[in-house]
N, C-alpha and C positions, 0 to 999 in steps of 0.2 A: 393431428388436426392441422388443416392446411389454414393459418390464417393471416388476414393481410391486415396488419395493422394501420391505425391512426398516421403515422408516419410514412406511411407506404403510400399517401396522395403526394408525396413529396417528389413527383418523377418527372422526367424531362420531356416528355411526348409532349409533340405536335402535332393538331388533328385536324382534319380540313372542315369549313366553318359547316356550321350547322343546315341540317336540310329540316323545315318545317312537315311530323307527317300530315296526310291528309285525314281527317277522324274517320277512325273506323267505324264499323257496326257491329258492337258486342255479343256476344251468345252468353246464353244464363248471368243476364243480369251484371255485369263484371261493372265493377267501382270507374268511373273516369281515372285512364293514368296521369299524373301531373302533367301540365304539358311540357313543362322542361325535361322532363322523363323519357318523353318522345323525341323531342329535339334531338338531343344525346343519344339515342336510339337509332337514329334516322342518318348521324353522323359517323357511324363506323366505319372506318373505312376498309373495311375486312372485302376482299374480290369476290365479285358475284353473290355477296351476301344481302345489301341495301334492300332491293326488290321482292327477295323474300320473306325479308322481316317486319316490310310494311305490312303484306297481307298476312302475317302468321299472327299479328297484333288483332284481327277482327275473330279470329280462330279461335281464341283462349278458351277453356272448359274449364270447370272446377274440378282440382283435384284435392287428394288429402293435403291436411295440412301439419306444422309440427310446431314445437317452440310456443311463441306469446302469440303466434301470428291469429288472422280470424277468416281470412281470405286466400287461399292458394290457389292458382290457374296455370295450365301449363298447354302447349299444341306442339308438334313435333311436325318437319318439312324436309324428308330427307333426310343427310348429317345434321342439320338447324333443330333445333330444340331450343322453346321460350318458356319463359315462369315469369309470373307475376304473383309477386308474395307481397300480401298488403295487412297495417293492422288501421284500416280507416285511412286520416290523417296523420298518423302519428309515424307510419311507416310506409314508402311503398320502392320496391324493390322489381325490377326486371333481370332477368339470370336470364342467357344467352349462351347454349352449349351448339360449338361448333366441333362434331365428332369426325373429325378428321384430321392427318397428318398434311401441315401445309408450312412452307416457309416461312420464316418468321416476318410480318410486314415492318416497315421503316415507319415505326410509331415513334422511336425513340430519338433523343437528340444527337444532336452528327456525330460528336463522340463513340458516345454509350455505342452509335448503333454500328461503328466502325468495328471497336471491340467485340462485338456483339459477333458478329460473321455471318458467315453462312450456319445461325442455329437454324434449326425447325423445329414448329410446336406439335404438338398433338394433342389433340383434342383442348383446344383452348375454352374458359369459361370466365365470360365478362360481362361482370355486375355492374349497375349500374343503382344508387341505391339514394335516400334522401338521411337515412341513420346506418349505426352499425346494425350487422343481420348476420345471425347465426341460422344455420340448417342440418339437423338430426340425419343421420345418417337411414335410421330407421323408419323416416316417416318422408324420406327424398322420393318419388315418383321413381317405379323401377327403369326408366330409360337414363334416367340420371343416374341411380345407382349404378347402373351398369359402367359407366363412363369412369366414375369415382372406381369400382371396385378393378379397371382393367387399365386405368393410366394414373391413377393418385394415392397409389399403397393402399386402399380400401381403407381410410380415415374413416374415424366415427363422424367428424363433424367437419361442414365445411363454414367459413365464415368469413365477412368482409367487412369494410367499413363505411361509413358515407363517402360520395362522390362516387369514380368510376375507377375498377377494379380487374386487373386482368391475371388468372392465374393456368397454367398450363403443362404440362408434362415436356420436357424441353429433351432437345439434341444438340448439345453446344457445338460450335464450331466456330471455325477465326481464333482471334490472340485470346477471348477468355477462354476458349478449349486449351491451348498453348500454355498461360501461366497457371489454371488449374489442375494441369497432367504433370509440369514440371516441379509441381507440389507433392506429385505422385496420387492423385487421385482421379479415379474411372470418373465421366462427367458425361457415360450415358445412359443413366439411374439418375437422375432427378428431375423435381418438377421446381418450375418460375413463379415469381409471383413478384408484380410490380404495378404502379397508380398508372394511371392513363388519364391525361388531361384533356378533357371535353373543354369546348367551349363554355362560356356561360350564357346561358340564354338573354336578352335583352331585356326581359322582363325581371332577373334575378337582379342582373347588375343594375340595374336604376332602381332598384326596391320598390317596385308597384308595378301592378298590370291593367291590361283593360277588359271589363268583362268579365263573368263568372268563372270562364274556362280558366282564368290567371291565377284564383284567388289561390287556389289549393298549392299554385305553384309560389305564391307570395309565402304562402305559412311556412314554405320550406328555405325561403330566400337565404335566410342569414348559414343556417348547413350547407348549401348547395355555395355559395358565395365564398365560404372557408376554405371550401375543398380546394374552392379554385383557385385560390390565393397561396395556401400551402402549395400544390402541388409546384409552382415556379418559383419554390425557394430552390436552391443551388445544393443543398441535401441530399433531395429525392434518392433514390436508389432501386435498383432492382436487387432481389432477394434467390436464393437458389438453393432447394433444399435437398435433403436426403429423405428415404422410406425411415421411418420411425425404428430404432435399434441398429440401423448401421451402423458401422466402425470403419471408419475409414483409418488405412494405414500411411501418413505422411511420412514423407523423405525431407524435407525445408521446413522446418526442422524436422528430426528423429521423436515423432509422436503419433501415439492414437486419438484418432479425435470422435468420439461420438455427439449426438444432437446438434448436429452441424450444419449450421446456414454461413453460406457464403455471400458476401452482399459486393455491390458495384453502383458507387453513386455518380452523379452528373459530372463532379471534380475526377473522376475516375480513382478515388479512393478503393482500392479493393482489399478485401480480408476476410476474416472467415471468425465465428463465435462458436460455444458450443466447451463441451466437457473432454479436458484434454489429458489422455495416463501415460506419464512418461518411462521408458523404460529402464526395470529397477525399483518403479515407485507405482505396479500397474494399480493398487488399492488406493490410491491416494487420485480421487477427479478431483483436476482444480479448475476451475471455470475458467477460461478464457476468451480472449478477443486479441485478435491480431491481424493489422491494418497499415498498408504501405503505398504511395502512389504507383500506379500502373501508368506508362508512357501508351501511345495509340498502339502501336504495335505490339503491346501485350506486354510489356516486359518489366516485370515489379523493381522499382526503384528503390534498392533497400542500402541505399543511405539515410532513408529517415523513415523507416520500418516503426511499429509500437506495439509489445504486447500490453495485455491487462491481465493480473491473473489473480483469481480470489483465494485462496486455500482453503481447505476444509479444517475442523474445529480443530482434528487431532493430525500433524505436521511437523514432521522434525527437519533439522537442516541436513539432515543423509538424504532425504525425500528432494530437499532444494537441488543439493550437489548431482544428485542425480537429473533434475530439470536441468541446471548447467552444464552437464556432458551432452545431452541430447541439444542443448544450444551451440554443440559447437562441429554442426554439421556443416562442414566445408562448402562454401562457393565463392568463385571467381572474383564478386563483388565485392568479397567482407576479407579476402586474404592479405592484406597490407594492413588490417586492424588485429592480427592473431587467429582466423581460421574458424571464425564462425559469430554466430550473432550476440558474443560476448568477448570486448577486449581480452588478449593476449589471450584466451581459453585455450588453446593448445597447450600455452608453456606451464598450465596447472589442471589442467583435468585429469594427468595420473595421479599428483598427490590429496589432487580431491577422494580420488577412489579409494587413497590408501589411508584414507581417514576416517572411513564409514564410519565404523564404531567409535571414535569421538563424536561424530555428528550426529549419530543415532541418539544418543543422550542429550541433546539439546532440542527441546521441545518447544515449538515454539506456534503460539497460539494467537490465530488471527481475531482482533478483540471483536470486529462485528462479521462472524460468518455467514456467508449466505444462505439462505436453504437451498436444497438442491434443485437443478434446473435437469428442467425433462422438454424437450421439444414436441409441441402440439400437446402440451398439458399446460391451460391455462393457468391453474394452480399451484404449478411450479414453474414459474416465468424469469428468462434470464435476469438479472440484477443488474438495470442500468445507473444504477446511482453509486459512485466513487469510493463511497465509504466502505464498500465493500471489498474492495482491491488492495490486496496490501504488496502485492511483489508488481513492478515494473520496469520493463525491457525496453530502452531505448536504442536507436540505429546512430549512428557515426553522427549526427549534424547535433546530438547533444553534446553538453561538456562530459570530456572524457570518453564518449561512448565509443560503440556501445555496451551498455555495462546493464548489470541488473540492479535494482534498489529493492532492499526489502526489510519488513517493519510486521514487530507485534511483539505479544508480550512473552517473556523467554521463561522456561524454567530447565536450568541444567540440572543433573541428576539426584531430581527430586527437590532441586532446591526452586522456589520463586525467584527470580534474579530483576525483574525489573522488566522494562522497555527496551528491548534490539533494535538496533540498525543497525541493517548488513548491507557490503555493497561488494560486486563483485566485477571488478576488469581490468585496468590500467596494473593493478598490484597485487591482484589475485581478488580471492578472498577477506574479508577482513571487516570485524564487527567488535563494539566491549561494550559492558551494559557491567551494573553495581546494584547490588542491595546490600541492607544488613539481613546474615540469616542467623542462625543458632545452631553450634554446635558441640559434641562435649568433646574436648579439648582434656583428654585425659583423665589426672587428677583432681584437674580443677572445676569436673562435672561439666553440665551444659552452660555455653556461654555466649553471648551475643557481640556478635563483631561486622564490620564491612568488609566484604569480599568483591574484587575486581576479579569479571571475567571477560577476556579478550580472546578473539580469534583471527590468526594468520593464517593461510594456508596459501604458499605462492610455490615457486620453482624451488626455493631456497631455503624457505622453510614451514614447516606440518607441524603445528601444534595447536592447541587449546589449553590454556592455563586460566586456574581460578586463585590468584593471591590475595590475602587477606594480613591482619594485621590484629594481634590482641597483648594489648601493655606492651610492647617492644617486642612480640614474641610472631615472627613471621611462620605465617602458615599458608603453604603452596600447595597445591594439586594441578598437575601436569598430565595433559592426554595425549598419546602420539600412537600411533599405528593402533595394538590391537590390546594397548596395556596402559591402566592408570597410576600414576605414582603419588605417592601422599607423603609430603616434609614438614614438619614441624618442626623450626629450629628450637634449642633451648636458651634463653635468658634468663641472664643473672638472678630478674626477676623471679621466673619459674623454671629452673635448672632441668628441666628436663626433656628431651626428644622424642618424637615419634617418628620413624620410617616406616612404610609398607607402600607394598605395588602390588596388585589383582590386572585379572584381563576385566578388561570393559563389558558390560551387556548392557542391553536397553533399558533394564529392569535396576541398575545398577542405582542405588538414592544415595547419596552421599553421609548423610546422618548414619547410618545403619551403619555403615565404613566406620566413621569415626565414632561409636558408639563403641566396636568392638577391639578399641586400642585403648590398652593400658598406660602407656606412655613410658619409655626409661629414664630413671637418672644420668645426669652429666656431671663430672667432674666440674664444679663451678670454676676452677681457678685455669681450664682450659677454655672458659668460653671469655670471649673479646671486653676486654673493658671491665671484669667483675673484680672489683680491689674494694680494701677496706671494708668499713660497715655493709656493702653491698653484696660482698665476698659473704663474708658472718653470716647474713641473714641467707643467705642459701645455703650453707652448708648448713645451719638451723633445719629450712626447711626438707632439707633429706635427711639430716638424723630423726625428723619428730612425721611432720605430714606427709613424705612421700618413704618411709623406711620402707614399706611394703612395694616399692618398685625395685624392679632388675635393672642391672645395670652398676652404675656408683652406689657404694653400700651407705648404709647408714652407720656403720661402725666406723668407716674411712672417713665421713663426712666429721663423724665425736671427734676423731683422732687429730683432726686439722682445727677442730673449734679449742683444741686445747692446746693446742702449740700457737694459737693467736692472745690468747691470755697471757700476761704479762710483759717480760719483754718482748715479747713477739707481736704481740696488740700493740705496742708502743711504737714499733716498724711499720708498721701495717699503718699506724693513723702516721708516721714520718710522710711515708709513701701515699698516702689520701691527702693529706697537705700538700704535698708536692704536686698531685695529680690537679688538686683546685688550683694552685697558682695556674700552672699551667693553659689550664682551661678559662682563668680568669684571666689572664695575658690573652689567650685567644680572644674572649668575649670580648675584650679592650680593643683589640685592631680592627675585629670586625665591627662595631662602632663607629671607630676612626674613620676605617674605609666609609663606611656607610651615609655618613656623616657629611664625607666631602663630597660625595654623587650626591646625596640630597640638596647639596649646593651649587652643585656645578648646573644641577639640572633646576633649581628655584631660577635661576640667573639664564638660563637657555631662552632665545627669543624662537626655537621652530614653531612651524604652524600647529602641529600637536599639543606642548606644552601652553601656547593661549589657548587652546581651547581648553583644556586641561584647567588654564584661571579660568575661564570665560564659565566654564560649570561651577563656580565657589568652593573647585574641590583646593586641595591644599597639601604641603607635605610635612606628617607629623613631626613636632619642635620646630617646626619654621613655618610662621606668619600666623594666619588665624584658624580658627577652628572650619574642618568643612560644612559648608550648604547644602542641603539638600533641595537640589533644583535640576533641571532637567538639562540645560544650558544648547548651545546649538551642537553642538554634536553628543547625542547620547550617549557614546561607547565612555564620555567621562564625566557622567553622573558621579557623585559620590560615593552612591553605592553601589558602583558598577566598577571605578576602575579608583584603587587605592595605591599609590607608586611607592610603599614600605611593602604594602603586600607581596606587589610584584619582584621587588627588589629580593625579598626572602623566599618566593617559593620561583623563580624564573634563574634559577643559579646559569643556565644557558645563554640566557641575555647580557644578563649583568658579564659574564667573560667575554661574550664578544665584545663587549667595553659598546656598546649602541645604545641611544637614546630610550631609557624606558617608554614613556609616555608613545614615542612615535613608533618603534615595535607593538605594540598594544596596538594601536590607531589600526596600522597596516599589516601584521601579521598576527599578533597572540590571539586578539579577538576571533579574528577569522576562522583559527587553527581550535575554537574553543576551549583556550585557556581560562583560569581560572582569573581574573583582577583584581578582586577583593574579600573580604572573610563574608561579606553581605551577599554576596551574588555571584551564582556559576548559570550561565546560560544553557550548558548542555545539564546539570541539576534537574535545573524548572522545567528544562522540555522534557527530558524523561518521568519527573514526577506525574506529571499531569497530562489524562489522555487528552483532551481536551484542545490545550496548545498543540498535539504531536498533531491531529485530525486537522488544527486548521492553520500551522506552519509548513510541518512537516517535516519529517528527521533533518539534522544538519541545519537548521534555519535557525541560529543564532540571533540576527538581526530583528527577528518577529518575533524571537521569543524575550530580545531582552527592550523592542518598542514594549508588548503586552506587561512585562514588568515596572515600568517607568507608567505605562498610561491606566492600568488595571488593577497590575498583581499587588503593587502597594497597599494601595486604598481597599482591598479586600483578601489582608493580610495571609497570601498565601506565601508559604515556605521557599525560600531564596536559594540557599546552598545547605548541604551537608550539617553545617554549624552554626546557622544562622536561621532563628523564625520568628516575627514582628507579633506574631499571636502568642505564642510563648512567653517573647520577652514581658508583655503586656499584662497575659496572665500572671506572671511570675511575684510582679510585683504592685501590693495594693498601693502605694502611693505614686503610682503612675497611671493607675483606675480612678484614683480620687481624682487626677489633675487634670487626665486627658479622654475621660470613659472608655469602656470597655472594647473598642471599635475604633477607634480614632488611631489609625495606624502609620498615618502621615505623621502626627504630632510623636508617638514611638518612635518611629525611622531618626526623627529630627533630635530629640533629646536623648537615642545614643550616642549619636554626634555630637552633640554639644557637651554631655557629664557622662551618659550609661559608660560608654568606654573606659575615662579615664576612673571613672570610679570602680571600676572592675566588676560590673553584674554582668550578669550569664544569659546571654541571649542565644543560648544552644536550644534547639526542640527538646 
């Protein structure tokens, strides 16, 4: 279906001023045409047409009609062909087919029309209308049909909008034939379609007329007055479409693109929309749009290029990796960024390939898919609204580009993982996303723990790991080329190991993996640190609950529990004494140490550390309890940046011997570290789609303002170990004191007692 949308009055023509017609004299009866109708009619500036179109206006006959309408008229003069399609007042529509091959006239603005060239139209058809108007293929008068069926791909439906409308069978030529061919696409198969700006009649723009012949033309005033007002906004654009089912094969990039309209606005914005199958991924359409300024001489400006692209429900990142090889179609422009429309992509599009099967298991699901787009189906209409787009390709004048960003919700094999962000260019590849999932872990059945999954994939290094952690007991899974590897270290705790490695499939769920490992014993007095009672209770647990594993026996395990009885238990607790001095000496210096930074830095005058007072935050054992207050720089709210936390989990900082507080300030935050046990900024974006939809991945700063001005007072979950609902719930004498909801007055009284009194404000 050929149709000129709403937005399509947005175009840059300039038309010479209006010619007044003279009133005709009707045949069977035919309705008065508005008189702005004629105006605009009268003003075409089509060669050799004017003088025709006056008198084919007295001509009109009744023909059939189709749609809502109740009056159709049509007279034919030559190539000229006219309709008047009316429903009363509520519609009245003149259609104008000129069935000939003629050069294109200088409608357009100097630009556009520069670009433009030497095109020619064919059989051009210009609406001119007071509403939008649709027309049935079926019920078009056969001289129209004919015109439809032999220059417009025989469309079911043609359709326009208010104002004045020009659409045509086009022969490009000039710089848009030029940057459209150098895209590799044939560009003498389609038809145009763009607004044409009429005047406004005198009587529209002063809102009143004189005389009965006006009035018809007043009730239209305020549509007819839009058009014209839209139409010289700086938007506008001409449109250029394909027969319905083409595939066009691009080369800039290496893609298919079907349902594809190229557009060109006043700014000379050019680019192309439409359903794009990259190769590798041909089952996978992902909507696109891709838009870059054009210089007058045709030649797209792809330093600040921009795709959009939606994905479909079902999307894995082999589907992405494969978009990213077909990005990195070489030209001239982009070879001082790495050789295509994605930073460095040359220096990792081999070990992207050779990663398929890692990537093939990562599923990753766009959270609002579109439905599909089908071009000239109104029913399936491209999706201009944002929330649809989740991967986005920037050119060179972004930071770091140009690179790809991309976002949704992940599930590696078979597991739920959470909210991805990926971004791909300066360093390759590279994404990590966290949930808690469940798995059985051996002997000790199914068990619920958090697992970190990260992804490199650069020149240097190809992998995908999921690490996790249960009682001190590390559990890895590692994917590289075409084989997954599974480690489960043993701890003291639970003395025993799992190895195994399989080849990777798409189908491959990770539970089912670990479902089918039995786990082995380990020799407890070979694994790191297991002495004394610690030692005992593992060798217990494989002479009694794991004797039925292979590996370390259970008899070996009796054999050592009783050479620890007696004097041998008495060695054993020498050496556990010894081990706690030790460890109690350590825990002393670290202290010490700890102790004198928390001093050096109470007494520090940088501009970090007052702000650091200026928030009423504080450092635990020195001075007063902290505030909960917002203070002027947020990053040290008190539940935002804790300098004991940092000092214990930034062991990197604290060695370069540098100011906690002022790393924080200028790099940690930034880098989305973690500042206190109350608050991780990348946490809260990932929990909640909400934040990710109107931050947006990586936007620390928005997500830890909505924290401070929002997330508080409607007590949503902060970090991993930390939730103001919970702590509230937890305990009824803080429901008597503060009700059930009052989550400022919570936040404030762990501050002040929950802490030091040791309650659990874990979810």
């Amino acid at each position: 279906m050929i149709k000129i949308k709403k937005n399509l009055l947005k175009a840059s023509f300039v038309l010479l001023a209006a010619n007044v017609l003279h009133s005709p004299v009707y045949a069977n009866d035919i309705p008065e045409v508005t008189p702005s109708l004629k105006k605009m009619l009268g003003s075409l500036p089509v060669a050799g047409v004017k003088e025709q179109v006056q008198g084919m206006l007295g001509a009109l006959k009744k023909t059939p009609c189709g749609g809502k309408l109740t009056g159709c008229y049509g007279t034919q003069s030559g190539p000229l062909q006219l309709y008047f399609f009316t429903s009363g007042s509520s519609q009245q529509t003149l259609l104008l087919v000129v069935d000939k091959t003629m050069v294109m006239p200088r409608l357009l603005g100097e630009k556009v029309q520069k670009v433009m060239g030497e095109t020619s139209l064919s059989s051009p058809i210009i609406s001119i209308s007071t509403t939008d108007y649709e027309l049935d293929n079926s019920v078009m008068p056969a001289a129209l049909q004919q015109v439809v069926r032999d220059n417009y791909f025989n469309v079911n439906t043609l359709a326009f909008s208010s104002g004045v409308q020009l659409a045509a069978r086009a022969s490009l030529g000039g710089p848009i034939k030029l940057a459209m061919q150098s895209m590799g696409v044939d560009t003498s198969q389609l038809t145009m379609r763009a607004a044409v700006v009429m005047p406004i009649p005198t009587d529209l723009a002063g809102g009143a007329g004189a005389g009965v012949a006006a009035a018809d033309a007043v009730a239209h005033g305020d549509t007819m007055k839009k058009a014209g007002a839209d139409a010289l906004e700086p938007e506008a654009f001409v449109e250029l479409q394909f027969a319905p089912k083409a595939s066009l094969a691009l080369k800039l990039p290496k893609v298919t693109l079907t349902d594809a309209t190229f557009f060109l606005n006043n700014s000379l914005t050019f680019g192309y929309k439409g359903n794009a199958a990259f190769p590798g991924a041909e089952n996978k359409k992902v909507i696109t749009q891709f838009q870059t300024p054009l210089d007058p001489a045709g030649a797209m400006d792809l330093l600040d290029f921009s795709f959009r692209m939606a994905t479909p429900a079902s999307f894995t990142m082999e589907d992405a990796a494969h978009m990213m090889v077909a990005m990195a179609t070489p030209d001239g422009r982009l070879a001082k960024y790495g050789g295509g429309f994605i930073r460095n992509i040359d220096t990792f599009k081999a070990p992207l390939m050779a990663m398929t099967k890692p990537l093939s298991v990562v599923q990753l699901r766009n959270p609002q898919p579109p439905t599909e787009y089908r071009f000239g189906d109104s029913s399936k209409p491209f999706p201009n609204d944002n929330k649809y787009f989740n991967f986005a390709l920037l050119g060179p004048l972004a930071d770091d580009g140009p690179l790809l960003k991309a976002a949704g919700d992940v599930t590696i094999l078979g597991q739920k993982m959470g909210w991805l962000f990926a971004q791909a260019g300066r360093s390759g590849l590279n994404g990590d996303v966290g949930e808690q999932i469940t798995l059985k872990l051996g002997p000790l059945g199914k068990v619920k723990f958090k697992m970190q999954a990260t992804m490199a994939i650069n020149a240097n290094k190809q992998d995908i790991t999921l690490l996790g952690n249960f009682a001190g007991q590390k559990v890895e899974v590692g994917m590289s080329g075409s084989t997954m590897k599974v480690e489960v270290s043993a701890s003291c705790v639970n003395p025993f190991e799992i190895k195994t490695s399989l080849e990777i499939k798409p189908s491959t769920d990770i539970a089912e993996v670990f479902e089918g490992q039995g786990g082995v014993s380990v020799d407890p007095s070979k694994i790191d640190k297991c002495i004394g009672k610690e030692l005992e209770a593992a060798y217990n647990k494989i002479a009694g609950e794991y004797k039925n594993l292979s590996g370390y026996t259970a008899k070996a395990a009796t054999e050592e529990l009783n050479k620890i009885s007696g004097a041998a238990a008495k060695e054993a607790q020498k050496v556990a004494d010894d081990a706690k001095k030790v460890a109690d000496d350590a825990r002393k210096g670290y202290e010490n140490t700890k102790n004198a930074a928390r001093d050096v830095a109470s007494k520090a005058s940088s501009t970090a550390n007052k702000a650091f007072n200026d928030a009423g935050n504080a450092f635990k054992h020195i001075g007063k309890k902290k505030k909960h207050k917002k203070g002027p720089d947020p990053k040290f709210a008190a539940s935002v940046f804790d300098w004991d936390y940092y000092y214990d989990n930034a062991p990197d900082v604290v060695k370069a011997k540098v100011d906690l507080a002022t790393h924080w300030r200028d790099n940690g935050f930034n880098e989305g570290r973690q500042g206190s046990p109350e608050f991780s900024a990348r946490f809260y974006l990932a929990k909640y789609p909400d934040l990710m939809a109107m931050c947006g991945g990586g936007n620390w700063q928005c997500a830890l303002q909505h924290w401070l001005d929002h997330g508080i007072g409607e007590g949503r979950q902060s970090s991993d170990k930390f939730s103001l609902t919970a702590y509230l719930n937890r305990y009824p004498d803080l429901q008597n004191a503060f009700g059930r909801t009052n989550y400022e007055a919570a936040l404030q009284h762990w501050f002040d007692n929950g802490e030091d009194e040791g309650r659990d404000p874990r979810p």
